[in-house]
C-alpha positions as CSV (number, residue, x, y, z in Angstrom):
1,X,46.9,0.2,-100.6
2,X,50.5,0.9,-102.0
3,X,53.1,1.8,-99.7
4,X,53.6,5.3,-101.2
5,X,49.8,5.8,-99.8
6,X,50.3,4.4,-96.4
7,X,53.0,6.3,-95.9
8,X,51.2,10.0,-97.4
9,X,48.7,9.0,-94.6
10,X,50.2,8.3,-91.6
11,X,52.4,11.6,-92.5
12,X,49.1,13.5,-92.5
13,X,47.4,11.6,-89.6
14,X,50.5,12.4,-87.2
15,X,50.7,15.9,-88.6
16,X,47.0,16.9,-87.5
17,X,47.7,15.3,-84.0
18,X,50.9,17.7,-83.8
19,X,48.9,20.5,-84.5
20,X,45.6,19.0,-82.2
21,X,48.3,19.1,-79.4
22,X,50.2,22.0,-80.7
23,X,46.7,24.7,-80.2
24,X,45.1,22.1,-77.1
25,X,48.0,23.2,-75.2
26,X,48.0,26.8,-74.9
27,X,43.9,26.7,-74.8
28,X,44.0,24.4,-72.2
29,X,46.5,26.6,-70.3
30,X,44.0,29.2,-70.7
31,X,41.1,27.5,-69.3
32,X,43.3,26.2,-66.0
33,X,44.3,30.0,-65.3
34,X,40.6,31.1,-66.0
35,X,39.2,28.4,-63.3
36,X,42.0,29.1,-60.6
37,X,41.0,32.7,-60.6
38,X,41.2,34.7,-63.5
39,X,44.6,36.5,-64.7
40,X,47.6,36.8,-62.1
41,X,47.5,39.7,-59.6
42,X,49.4,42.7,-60.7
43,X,52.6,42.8,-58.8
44,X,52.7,47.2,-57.6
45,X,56.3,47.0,-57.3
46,X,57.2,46.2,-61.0
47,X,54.4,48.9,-62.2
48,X,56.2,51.1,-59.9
49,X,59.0,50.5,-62.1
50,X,58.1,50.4,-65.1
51,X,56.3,54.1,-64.8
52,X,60.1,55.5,-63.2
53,X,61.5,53.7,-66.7
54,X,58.7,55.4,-68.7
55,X,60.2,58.7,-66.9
56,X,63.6,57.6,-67.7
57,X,63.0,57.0,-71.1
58,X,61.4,60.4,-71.4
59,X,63.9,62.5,-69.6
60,X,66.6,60.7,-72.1
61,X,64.0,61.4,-75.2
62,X,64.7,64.8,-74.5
63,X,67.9,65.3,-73.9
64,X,68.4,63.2,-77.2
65,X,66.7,66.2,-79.2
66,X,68.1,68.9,-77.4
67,X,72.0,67.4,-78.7
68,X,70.2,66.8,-82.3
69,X,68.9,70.7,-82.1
70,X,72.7,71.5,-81.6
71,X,74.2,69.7,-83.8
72,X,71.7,70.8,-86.1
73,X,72.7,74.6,-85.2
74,X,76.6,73.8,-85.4
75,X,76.2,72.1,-88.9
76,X,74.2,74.6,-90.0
77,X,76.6,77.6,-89.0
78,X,79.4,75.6,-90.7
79,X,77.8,75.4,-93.9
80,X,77.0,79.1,-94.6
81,X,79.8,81.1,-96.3
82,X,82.1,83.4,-94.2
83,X,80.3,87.1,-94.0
84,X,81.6,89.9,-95.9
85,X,81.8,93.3,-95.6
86,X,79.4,95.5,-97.1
């Protein structure tokens, strides 16, 4: 076998066992968390605050369109011509 070979084939053989290890790992993480009990316990306190941030966020949503309405309204007022008299 010429060395160009050899060496084509131990780059593929170690490659496949870095990606064996690189998908075993998480799997097998999986399977440990499924046999100790399933998925961690929800922890109230942080849900608790991530629905006041959800609130937060809305609140600010708001008040966001409510300074794009009036800008809006001042930039529109700005751009019409100065009223005449009739």
């Amino acid at each position: 076998m010429p060395h160009e070979e050899f060496i084509a084939m131990m780059m593929l053989l170690s490659s496949g066992i870095a990606l064996v290890f690189f998908f075993a790992v998480p799997v097998r993480k999986a399977l440990l968390r499924k046999l100790e009990g399933g998925a961690p316990q929800q922890d109230t306190h942080l849900l608790e605050d991530v629905d006041g941030l959800r609130e937060r966020v809305g609140e600010l949503e708001e008040r966001l369109d409510f300074a794009e309405r009036l800008i809006a309204q001042q930039r529109d007022a700005s751009a019409l011509p100065p009223g005449g008299s009739r």
